[in-house]
C-alpha positions as CSV (number, residue, x, y, z in Angstrom):
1,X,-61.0,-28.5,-36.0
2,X,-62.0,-28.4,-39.6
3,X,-61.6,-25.7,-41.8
4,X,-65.1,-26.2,-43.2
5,X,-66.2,-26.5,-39.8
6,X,-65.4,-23.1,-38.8
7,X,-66.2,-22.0,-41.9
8,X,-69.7,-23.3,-41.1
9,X,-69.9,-21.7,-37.6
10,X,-69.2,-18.4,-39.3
11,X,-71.8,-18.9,-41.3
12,X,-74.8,-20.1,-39.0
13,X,-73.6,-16.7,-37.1
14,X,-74.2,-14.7,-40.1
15,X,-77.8,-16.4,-40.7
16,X,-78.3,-15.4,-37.3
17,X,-77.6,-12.4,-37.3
18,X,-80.0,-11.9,-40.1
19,X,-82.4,-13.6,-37.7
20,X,-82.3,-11.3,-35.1
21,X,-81.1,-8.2,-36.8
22,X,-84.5,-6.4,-36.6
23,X,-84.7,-7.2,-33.0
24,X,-83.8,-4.8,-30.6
25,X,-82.0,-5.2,-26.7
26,X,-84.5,-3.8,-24.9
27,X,-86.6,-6.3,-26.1
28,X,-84.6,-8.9,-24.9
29,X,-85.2,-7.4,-21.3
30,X,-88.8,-7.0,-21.7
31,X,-89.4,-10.9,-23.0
32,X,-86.9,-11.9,-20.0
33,X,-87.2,-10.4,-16.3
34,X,-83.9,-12.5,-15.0
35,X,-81.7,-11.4,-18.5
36,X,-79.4,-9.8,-16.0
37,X,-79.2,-12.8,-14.1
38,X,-78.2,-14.5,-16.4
39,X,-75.7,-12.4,-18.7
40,X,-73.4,-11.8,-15.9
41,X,-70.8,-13.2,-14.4
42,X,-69.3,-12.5,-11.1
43,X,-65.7,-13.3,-10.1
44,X,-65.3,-12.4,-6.4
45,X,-65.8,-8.8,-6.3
46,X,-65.6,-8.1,-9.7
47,X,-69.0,-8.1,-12.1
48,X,-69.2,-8.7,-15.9
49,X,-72.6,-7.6,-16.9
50,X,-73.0,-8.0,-21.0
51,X,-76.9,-8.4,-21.0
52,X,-76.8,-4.9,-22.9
53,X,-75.9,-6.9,-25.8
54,X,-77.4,-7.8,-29.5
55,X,-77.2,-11.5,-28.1
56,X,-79.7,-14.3,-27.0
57,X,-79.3,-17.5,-25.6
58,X,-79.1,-18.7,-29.5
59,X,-76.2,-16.1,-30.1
60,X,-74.1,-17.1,-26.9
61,X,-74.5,-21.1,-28.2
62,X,-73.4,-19.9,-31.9
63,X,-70.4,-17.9,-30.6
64,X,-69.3,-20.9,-28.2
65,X,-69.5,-23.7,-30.8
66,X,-67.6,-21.1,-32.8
67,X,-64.9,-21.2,-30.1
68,X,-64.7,-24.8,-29.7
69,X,-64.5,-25.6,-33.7
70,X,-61.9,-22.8,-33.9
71,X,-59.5,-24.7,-31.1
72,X,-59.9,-22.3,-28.1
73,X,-59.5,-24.7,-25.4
74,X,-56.7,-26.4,-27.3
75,X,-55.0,-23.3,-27.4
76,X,-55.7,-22.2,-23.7
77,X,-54.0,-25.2,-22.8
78,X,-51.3,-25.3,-24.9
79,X,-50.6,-21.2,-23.7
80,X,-50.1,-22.4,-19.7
81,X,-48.6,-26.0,-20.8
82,X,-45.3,-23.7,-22.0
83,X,-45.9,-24.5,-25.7
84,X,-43.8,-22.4,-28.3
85,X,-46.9,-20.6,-29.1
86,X,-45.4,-18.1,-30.3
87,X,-44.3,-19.7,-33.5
88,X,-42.5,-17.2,-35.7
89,X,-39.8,-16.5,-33.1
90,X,-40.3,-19.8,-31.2
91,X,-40.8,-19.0,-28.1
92,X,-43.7,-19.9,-25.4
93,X,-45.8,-16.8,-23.6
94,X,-45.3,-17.6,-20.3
95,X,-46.3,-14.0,-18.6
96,X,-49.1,-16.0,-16.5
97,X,-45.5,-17.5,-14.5
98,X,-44.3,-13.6,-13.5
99,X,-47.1,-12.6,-11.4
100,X,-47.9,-16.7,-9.7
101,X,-47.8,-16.9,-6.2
102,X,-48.2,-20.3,-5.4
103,X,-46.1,-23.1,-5.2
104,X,-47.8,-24.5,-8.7
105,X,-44.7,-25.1,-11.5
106,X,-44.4,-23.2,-14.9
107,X,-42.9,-25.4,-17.1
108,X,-41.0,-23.9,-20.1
109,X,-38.6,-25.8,-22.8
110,X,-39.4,-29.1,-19.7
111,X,-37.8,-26.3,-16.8
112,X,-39.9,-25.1,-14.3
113,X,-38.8,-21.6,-14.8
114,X,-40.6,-20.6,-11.5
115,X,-37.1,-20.6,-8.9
116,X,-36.0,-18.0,-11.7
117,X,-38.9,-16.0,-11.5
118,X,-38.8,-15.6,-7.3
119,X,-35.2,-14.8,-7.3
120,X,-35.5,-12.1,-10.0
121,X,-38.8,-10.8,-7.7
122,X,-37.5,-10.9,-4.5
123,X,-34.4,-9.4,-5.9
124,X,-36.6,-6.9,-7.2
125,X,-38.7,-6.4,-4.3
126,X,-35.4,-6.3,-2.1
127,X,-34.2,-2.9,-4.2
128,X,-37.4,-1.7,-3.7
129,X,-38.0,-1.7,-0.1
130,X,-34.2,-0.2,0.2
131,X,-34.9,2.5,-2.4
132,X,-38.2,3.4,-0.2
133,X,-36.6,3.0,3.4
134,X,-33.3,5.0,2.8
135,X,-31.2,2.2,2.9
136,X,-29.9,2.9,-0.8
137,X,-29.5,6.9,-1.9
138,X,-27.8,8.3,-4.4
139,X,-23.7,9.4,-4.7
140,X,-24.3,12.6,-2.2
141,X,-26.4,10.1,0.6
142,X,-29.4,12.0,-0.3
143,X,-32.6,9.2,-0.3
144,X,-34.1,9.2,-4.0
145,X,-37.5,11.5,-4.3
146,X,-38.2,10.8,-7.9
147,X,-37.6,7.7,-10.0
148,X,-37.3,8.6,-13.6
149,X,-38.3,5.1,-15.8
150,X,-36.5,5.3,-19.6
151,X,-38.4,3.0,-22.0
152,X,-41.0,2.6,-24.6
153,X,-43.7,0.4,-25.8
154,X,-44.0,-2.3,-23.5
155,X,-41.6,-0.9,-21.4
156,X,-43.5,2.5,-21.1
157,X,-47.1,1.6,-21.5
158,X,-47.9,-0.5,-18.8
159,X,-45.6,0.9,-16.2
160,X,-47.1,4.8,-16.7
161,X,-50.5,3.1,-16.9
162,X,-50.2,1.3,-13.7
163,X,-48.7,4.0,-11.8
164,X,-51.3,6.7,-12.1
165,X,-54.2,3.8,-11.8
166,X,-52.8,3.4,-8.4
167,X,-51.1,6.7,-7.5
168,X,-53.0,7.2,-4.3
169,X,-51.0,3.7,-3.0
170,X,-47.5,5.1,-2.9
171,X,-46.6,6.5,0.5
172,X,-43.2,6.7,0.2
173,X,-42.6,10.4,-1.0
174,X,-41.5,9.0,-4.3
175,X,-42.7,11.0,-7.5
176,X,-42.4,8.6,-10.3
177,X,-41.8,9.9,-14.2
178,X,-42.3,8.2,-17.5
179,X,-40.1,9.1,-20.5
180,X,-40.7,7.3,-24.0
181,X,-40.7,10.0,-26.6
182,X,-37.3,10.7,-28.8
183,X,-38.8,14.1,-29.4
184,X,-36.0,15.3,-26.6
185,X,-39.1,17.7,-25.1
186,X,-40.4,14.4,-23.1
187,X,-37.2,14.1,-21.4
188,X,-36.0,17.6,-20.6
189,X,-39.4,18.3,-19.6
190,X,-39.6,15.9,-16.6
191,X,-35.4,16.8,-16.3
192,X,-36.5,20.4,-15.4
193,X,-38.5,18.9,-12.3
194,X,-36.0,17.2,-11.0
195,X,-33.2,17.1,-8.0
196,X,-30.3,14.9,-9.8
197,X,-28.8,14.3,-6.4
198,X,-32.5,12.4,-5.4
199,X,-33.1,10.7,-8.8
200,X,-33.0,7.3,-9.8
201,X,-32.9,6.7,-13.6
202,X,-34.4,3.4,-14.8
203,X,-33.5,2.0,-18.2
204,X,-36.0,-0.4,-19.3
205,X,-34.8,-2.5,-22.4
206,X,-34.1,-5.8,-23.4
207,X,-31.9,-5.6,-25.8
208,X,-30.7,-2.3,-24.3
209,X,-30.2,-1.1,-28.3
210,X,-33.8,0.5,-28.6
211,X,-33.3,3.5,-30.5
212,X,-35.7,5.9,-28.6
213,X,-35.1,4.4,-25.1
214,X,-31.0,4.7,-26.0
215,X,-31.1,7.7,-27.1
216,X,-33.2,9.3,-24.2
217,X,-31.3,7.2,-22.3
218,X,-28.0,8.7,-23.1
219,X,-29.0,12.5,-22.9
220,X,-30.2,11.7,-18.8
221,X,-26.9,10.1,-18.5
222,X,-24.8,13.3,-19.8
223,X,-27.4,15.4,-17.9
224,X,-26.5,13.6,-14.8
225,X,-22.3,13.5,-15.5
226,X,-22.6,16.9,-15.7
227,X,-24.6,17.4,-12.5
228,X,-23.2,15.0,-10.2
229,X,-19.6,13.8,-12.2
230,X,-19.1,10.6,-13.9
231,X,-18.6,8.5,-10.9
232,X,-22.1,9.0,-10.0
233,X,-23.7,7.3,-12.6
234,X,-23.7,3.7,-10.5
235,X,-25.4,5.1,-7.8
236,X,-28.2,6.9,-10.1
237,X,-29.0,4.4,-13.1
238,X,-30.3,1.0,-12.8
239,X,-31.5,-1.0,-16.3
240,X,-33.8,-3.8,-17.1
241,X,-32.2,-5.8,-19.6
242,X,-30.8,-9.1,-20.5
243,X,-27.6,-7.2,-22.1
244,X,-25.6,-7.6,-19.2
245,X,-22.3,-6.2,-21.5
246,X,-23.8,-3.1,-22.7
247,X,-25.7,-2.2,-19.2
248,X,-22.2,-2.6,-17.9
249,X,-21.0,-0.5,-20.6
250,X,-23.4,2.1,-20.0
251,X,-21.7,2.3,-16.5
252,X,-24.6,0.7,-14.7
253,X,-23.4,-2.1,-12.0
254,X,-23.9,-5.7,-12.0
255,X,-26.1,-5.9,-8.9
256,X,-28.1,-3.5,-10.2
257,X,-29.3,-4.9,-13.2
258,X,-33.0,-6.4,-13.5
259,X,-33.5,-9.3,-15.8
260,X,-36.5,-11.4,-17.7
261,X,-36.8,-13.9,-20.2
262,X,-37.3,-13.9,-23.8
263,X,-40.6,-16.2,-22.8
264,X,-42.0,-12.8,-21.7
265,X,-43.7,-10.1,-24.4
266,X,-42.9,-6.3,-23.9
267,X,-46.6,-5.8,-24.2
268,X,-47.2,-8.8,-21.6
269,X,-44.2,-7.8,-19.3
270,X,-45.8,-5.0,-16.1
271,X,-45.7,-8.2,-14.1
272,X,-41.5,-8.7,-14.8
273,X,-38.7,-6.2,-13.3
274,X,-40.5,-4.0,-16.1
275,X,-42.8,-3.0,-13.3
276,X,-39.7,-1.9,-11.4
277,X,-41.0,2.0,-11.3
278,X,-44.6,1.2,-9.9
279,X,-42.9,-1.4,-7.4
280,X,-41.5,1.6,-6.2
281,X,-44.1,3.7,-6.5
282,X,-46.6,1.5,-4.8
283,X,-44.3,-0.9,-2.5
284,X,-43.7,-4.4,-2.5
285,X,-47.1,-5.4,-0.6
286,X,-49.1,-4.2,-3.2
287,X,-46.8,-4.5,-5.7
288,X,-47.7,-8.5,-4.5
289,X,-51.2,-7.6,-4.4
290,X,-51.2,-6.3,-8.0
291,X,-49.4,-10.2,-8.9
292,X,-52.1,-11.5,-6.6
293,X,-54.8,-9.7,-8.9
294,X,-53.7,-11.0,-12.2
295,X,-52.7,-14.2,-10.7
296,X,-56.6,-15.3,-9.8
297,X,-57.6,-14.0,-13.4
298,X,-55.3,-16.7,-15.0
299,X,-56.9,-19.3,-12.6
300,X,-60.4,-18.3,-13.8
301,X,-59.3,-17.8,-17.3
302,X,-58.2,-21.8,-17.0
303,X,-60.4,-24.1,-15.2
304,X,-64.2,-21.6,-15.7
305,X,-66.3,-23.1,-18.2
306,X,-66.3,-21.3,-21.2
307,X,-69.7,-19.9,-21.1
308,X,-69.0,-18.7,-17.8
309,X,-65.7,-17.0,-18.5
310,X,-65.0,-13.6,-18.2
311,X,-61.9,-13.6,-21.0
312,X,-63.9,-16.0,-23.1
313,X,-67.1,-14.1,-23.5
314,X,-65.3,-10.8,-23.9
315,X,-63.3,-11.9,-26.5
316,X,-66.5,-14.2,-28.2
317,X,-68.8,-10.6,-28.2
318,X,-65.4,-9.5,-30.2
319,X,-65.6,-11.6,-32.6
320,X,-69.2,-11.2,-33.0
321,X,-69.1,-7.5,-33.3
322,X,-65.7,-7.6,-35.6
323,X,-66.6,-10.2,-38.0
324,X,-70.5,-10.9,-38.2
325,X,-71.7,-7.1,-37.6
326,X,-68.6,-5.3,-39.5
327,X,-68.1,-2.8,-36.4
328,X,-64.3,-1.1,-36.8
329,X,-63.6,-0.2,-33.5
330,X,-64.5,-0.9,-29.7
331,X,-64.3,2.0,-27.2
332,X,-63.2,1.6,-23.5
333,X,-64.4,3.9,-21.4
334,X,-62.9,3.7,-17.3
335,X,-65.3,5.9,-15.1
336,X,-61.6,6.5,-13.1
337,X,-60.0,9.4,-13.8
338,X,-56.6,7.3,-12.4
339,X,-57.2,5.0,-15.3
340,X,-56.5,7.5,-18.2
341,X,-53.9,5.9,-19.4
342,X,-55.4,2.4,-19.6
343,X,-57.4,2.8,-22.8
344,X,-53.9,3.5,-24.7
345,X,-52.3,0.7,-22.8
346,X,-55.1,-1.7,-24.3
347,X,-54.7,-0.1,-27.7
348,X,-51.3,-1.7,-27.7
349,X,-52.4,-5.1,-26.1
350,X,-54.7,-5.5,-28.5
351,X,-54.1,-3.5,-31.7
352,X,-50.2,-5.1,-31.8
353,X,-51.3,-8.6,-30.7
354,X,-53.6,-9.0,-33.0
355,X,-52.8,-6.4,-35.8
356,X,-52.1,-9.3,-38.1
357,X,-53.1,-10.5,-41.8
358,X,-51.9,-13.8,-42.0
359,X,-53.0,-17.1,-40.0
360,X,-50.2,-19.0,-37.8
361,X,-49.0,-20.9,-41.1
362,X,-48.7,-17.9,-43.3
363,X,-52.0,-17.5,-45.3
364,X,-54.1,-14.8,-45.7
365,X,-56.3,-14.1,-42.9
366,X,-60.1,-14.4,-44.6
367,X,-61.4,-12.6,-41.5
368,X,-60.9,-8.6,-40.0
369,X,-59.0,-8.6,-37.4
370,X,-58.2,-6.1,-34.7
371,X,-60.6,-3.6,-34.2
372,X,-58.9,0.5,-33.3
373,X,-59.4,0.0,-29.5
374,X,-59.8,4.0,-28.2
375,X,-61.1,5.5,-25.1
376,X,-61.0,8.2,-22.4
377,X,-61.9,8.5,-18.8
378,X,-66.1,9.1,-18.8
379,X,-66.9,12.4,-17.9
380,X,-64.9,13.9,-20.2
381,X,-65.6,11.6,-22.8
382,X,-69.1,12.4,-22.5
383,X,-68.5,16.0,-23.6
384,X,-66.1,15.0,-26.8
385,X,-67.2,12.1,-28.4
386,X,-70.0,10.5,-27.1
387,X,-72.0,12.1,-29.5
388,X,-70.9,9.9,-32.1
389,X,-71.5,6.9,-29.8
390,X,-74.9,7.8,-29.6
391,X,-76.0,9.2,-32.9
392,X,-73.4,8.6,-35.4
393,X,-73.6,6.6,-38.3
394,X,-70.8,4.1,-36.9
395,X,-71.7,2.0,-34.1
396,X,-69.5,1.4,-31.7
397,X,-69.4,-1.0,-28.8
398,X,-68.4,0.2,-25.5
399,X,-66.5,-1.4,-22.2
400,X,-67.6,0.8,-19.4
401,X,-65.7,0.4,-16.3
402,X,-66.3,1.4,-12.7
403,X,-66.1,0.9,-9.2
404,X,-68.5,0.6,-6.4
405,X,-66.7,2.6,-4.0
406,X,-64.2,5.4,-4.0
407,X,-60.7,5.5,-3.5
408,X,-60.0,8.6,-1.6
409,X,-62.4,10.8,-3.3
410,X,-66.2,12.1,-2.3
411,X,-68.8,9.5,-2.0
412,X,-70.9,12.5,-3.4
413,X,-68.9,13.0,-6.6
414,X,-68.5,9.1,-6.9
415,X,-71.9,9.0,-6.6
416,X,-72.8,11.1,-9.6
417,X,-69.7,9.2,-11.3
418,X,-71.7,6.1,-10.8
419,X,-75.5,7.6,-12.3
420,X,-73.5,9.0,-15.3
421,X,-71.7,5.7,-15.8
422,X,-75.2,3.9,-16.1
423,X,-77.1,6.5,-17.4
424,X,-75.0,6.3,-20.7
425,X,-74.8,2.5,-20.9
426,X,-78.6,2.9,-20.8
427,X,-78.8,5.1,-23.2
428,X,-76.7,4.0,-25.7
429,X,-79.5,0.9,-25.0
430,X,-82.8,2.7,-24.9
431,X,-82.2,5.2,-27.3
432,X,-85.2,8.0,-28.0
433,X,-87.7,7.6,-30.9
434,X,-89.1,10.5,-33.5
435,X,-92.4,9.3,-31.9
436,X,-91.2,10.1,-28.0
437,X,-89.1,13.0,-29.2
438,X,-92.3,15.0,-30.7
439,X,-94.3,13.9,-27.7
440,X,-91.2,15.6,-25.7
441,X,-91.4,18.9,-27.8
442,X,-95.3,19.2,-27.8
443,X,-94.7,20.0,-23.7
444,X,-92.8,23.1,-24.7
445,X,-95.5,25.1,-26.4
446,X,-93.4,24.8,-29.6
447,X,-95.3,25.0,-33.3
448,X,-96.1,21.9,-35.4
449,X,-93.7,23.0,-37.6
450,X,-90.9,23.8,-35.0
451,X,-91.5,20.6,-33.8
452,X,-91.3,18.5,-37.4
453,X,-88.0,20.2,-37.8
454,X,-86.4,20.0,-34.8
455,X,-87.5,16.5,-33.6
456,X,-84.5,14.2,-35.8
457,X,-82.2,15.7,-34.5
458,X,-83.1,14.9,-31.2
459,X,-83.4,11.0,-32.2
460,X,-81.1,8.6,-30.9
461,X,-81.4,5.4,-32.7
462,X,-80.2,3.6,-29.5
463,X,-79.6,-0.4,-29.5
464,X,-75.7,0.0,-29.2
465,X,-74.4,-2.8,-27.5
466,X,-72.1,-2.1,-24.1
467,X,-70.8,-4.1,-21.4
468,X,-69.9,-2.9,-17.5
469,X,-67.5,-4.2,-16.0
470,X,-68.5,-3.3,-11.9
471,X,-66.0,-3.9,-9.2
472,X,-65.6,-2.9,-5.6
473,X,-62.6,-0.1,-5.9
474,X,-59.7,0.6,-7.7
475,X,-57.1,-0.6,-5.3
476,X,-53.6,-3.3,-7.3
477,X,-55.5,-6.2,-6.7
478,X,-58.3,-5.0,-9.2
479,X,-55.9,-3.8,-11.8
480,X,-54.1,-6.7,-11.8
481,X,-57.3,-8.5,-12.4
482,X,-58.4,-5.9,-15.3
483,X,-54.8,-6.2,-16.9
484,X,-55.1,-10.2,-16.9
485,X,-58.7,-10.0,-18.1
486,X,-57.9,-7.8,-20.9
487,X,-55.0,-10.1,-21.8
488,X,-56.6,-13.3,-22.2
489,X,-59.5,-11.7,-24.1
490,X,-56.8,-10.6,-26.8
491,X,-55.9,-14.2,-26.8
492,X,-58.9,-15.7,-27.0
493,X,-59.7,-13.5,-30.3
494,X,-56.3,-14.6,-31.6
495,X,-57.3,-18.4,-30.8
496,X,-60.4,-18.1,-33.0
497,X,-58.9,-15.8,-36.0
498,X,-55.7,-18.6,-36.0
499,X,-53.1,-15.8,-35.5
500,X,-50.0,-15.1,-33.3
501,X,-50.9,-12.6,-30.8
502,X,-47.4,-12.8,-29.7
503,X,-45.1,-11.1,-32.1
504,X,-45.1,-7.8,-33.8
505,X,-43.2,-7.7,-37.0
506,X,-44.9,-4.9,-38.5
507,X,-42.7,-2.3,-36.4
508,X,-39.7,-3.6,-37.9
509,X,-39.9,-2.0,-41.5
510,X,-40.4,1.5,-40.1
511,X,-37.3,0.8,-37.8
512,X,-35.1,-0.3,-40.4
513,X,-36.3,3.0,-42.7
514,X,-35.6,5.2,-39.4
515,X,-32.2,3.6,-39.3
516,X,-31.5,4.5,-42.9
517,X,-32.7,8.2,-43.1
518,X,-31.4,9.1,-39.9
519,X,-27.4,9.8,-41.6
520,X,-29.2,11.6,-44.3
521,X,-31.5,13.5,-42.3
522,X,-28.4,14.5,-40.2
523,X,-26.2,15.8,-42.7
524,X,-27.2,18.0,-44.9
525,X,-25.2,17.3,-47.9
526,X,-26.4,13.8,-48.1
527,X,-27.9,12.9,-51.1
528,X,-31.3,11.9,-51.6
529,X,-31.3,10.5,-54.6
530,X,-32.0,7.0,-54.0
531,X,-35.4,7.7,-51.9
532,X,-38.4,8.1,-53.0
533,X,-40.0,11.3,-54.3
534,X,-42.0,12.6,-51.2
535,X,-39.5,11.1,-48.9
536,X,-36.8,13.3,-50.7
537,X,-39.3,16.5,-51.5
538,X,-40.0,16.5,-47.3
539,X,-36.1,16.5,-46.5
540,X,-35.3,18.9,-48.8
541,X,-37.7,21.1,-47.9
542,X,-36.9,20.5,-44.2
543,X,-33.3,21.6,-44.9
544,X,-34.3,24.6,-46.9
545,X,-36.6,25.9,-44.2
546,X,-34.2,25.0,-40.8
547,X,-31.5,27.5,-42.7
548,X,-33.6,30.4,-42.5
């Protein structure tokens, strides 16, 4: 790996893209009956179909000699050897060992961290089962019907998401809550729909010092002191951390704290005691099943050739879209209304991995990076913002996701799900001339005139690339799959740009600021004087108008 080498693969991508630039998808199908055949890739039960997609068999060979040049199979390996890939705070990513299930060793710092990894599960899943059976209730013997889970970021995201993917799997009666907001209405608004005497409270923080997590964290504790007394507060709280002194100090008890390893990323961590709410929620079967899900992604991820890998090729039509086209953004549109939440979870996967501007040794990144991942569940989408998708001046590229069969809903709604799924993929394809749009309008008796001015606004320009990603139903299996999938296509973009997808210093500044203005935005009298002009203008004028 040269960097005139890659520098050279950029730029037979860019001569390509010239090449083919004037070219448009649907032609690709009509020069190639079997394209679908052979731009998909199947993985079980699950389908990858990109053959709605600016790409020929030209592009895919550009994009994978990019890949190789760029190190990507170096890197795979050195991610599931245990390497300190994550350089700046020297540490490996060794999430792929949390959700294993086989007997296969994880080797970190020359330790096979996998005995630590099924004690902390099946201590875990133990606590689980007796939270769901009755076994463990709270200080008045009443069994726990909500579980409120304190945290934020990592600690948050992929919890909430997972949860309401897979809502219609938890059986046990047990209403599960996220809170990650400081603004204190997030926490007394899920306080007001709750029993104290049947709530669990899970703090879910590392260091257990996170300023919002703490602070929320705090308030539910006085709430419940002053509902239930002080000695209830090591029957009701439980904490994932590896602060074993300040849980304690919090009142929490040792056997009821959760631990992981600094080897595991928040944003990376749903498969850790961070999943400790949707264990609950769902159970530990498919709390397993979920594991089982991600861990067969991994395996595919590994040992699949890289023109037949799922991660690789999602990540490769990335880079071609990011850095030969100049696209901004990628949309990710779940047909599942239970998915909701999963667009945002991915905007933190991948806008926070790989939010970066400088390579692994501290240069400038020559490259964009990180394009604003956004989406919403389709239908709804498709009366919002799909009409920028389809005839704005940005184009977009677009994930659709959906499954073949229902869970728990009408085969006839899912059914029309499906058709408007498809329909927009196509589409956002096929597109509508001027020339089909008039011969449209002519059919309606309207004038010549009528016609010439109506008929560009009905034009969609079409030729916007999407993939579908097709699977038999939502149930934890899948998501575990999707989760995995989406992670190792965020690392297979950082591979090529040469960045660390495992660190996230550019939260820090605005936490250290926060920590400074706090005091002065507390007390009044402060001064401001030594912060900057708006800073100082906004406080000032905040105090002025909370006195009247």
């Amino acid at each position: 790996m040269t960097a005139a080498q890659i520098a050279a693969a950029y730029s037979a991508l860019e001569a390509h893209r010239i090449e083919i630039s004037q070219r448009r998808i649907m032609d690709f199908f009509t020069e190639d009956s079997a394209r679908f055949q052979r731009f998909q890739v199947q993985l079980d039960d699950l389908l990858f179909d990109y053959s709605k997609h600016m790409i020929n068999d030209a592009t895919l060979a550009h994009l994978l000699h990019l890949a190789r040049v760029s190190g990507l199979e170096e890197a795979r390996a050195n991610l599931f050897s245990g390497a300190r890939i994550n350089s700046t705070e020297g540490r490996a990513a060794m999430h792929m060992a949390l959700r294993n299930l086989t007997g296969r060793a994880f080797m970190v710092e020359g330790r096979n961290v996998m005995p630590d990894v099924l004690a902390a599960r099946r201590k875990m899943l133990d606590f689980v089962a007796s939270v769901r059976d009755g076994t463990i209730v709270g200080s008045s013997g009443a069994m726990f019907s909500d579980v409120v889970n304190i945290g934020i970021g990592g600690s948050d995201l992929g919890p909430a998401m997972a949860a309401r993917a897979l809502s219609t799997f938890g059986n046990a009666g047990i209403r599960t809550h996220f809170v990650s907001n400081v603004d204190s209405a997030d926490l007394s608004e899920t306080l007001s729909q709750i029993d104290p005497a049947q709530t669990l409270f899970i703090i879910s923080s590392k260091t257990f010092t996170t300023q919002e997590t703490m602070t929320n964290a705090r308030t539910a504790r006085r709430f419940m002191a002053q509902a239930l007394g002080e000695n209830s507060i090591g029957d009701h709280f439980v904490a994932v951390s590896t602060r074993l002194d300040l849980v304690q100090d919090f009142g929490i008890r040792a056997d009821r704290i959760f631990g992981f390893w600094d080897w595991v990323g928040g944003r990376y961590s749903l498969w850790s005691s961070i999943g400790l709410a949707l264990a609950i929620a769902i159970g530990p079967r498919h709390f397993e099943e979920f594991l089982q899900g991600g861990q067969e992604m991994d395996d595919h991820f590994e040992s699949a050739p890289l023109q037949d890998n799922i991660p690789v090729l999602m990540g490769l039509l990335a880079i071609w879209y990011r850095n030969i086209w100049n696209y901004p953004a990628h949309a990710v549109i779940p047909y599942d209304h239970r998915l909701a939440r999963f667009p945002a979870y991915l905007q933190q996967l991948d806008m926070e991995s790989n939010g970066k501007s400088v390579t692994r040794e501290g240069t400038k990144v020559h490259v964009a990076t990180a394009p604003v991942i956004w989406g919403e569940p389709g239908t709804n989408g498709q009366h919002a913002f799909f009409q920028m998708l389809h005839q704005g001046t940005s184009i977009i590229p677009v994930d659709f996701l959906i499954a073949a069969k229902p869970v728990m809903a009408d085969d006839h709604h899912h059914d029309l799900l499906i058709a408007n799924c498809l329909a927009q993929s196509e589409a956002l394809m096929r597109g509508r001339s001027l020339d089909e749009v008039k011969t449209l309008l002519v059919k309606t008796n309207m004038t010549e005139q009528e016609i010439e001015a109506l008929a560009p606004h009905k034009t969609f320009e079409g030729n916007r690339p999407s993939s579908t990603i097709l699977y038999r139903r939502l149930d934890p299996r899948t998501l575990g799959r999707l989760v995995a999938l989406y992670e190792h296509r965020t690392f297979v973009q950082a591979a090529i740009w040469n960045i660390n997808p495992f660190d996230q210093w550019g939260v820090e500044l605005g936490k250290e600021l926060c920590n400074r203005l706090a005091p002065i935005v507390a007390d009044e009298l402060a001064t401001t004087q030594d912060l900057d002009g708006s800073t100082a203008g906004l406080i000032a004028w905040r105090r002025q108008i909370a006195r009247s």
